[in-house]
N, C-alpha and C positions, 0 to 999 in steps of 0.2 A: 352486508356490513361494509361500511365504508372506511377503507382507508390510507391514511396519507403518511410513506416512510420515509422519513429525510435520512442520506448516507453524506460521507463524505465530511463529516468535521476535522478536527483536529488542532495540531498545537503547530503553529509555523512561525517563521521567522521575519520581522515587518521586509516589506518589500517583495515579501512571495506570493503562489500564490493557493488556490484548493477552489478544486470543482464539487459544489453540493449538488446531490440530485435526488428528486424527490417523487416516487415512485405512486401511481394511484392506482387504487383499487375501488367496484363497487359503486363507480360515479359513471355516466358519458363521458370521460371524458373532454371531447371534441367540443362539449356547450358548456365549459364551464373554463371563466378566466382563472386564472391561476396568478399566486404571488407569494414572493419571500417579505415575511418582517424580522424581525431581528430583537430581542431583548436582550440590553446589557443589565448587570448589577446594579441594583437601585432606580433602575430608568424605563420608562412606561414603553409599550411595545411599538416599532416604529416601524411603516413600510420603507423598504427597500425599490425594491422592485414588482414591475408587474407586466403580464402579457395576456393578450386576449386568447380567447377561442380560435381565432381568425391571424392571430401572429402579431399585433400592434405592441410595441413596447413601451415601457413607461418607466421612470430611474429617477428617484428621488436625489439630489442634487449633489450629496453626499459622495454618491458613488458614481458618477457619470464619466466616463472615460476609463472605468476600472474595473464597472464589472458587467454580465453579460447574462441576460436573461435568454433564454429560450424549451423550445416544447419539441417535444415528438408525439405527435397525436396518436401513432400507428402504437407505439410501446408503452403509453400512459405515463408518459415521465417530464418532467420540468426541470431546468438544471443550473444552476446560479456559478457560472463561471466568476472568480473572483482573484483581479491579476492587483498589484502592487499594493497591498495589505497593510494595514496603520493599523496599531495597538488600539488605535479608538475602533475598531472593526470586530473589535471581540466583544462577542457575544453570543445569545443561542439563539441560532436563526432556525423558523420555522416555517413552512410552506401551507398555504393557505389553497381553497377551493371556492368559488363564486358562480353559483350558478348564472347563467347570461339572462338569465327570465326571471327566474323564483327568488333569486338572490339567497338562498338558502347556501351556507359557508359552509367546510369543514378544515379543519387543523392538524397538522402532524402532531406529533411529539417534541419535533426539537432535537437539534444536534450542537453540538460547542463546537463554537471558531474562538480558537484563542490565538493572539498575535502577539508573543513574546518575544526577547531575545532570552 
């Protein structure tokens, strides 16, 4: 059974920041890209970020200089480091799976980043 657990949400303060990581089970791994989206309230689901099989990064423009994609292929984990945080950042970001061949996907559950004061 395959599955994808996002940790690491919560409620911070704009300008801070929260590492999300997100945990697989039940896939290779190592052949399948990996990516955060993100949905806020009322608003259709948007990538964030993304990384290959292979380590290539990709940062939709939004968040470029702020936040930090990367993999541990040995521990099956993906980890969305996210430094200086804007209330427009909140939302429930969830962690995606892409096979490199089949393209067959899978979906976490979702964790909330909320950026209040």
């Amino acid at each position: 059974q395959v599955q994808l657990v996002e940790s690491g949400g919560g409620l911070v303060q704009p300008g801070g920041s929260l590492r999300l990581s997100c945990a697989a089970s039940g896939i290779a791994f190592s052949i399948y890209n990996m990516r955060w989206y993100r949905q806020a309230p009322g608003k259709q689901r948007e990538l964030v970020a993304g990384i290959t099989n292979i380590g290539r990064t990709n940062y939709e423009e939004f968040v470029k200089g702020r936040f930090t994609i990367s993999r541990d292929n040995a521990k099956n984990t993906v980890t969305l480091q996210m430094n200086t945080l804007k209330p427009e950042d909140t939302a429930v970001y969830y962690c995606n799976a892409v096979h490199i061949a089949s393209a067959n996907n899978y979906w976490g559950q979702g964790t909330q980043v909320t950026v209040s004061s």
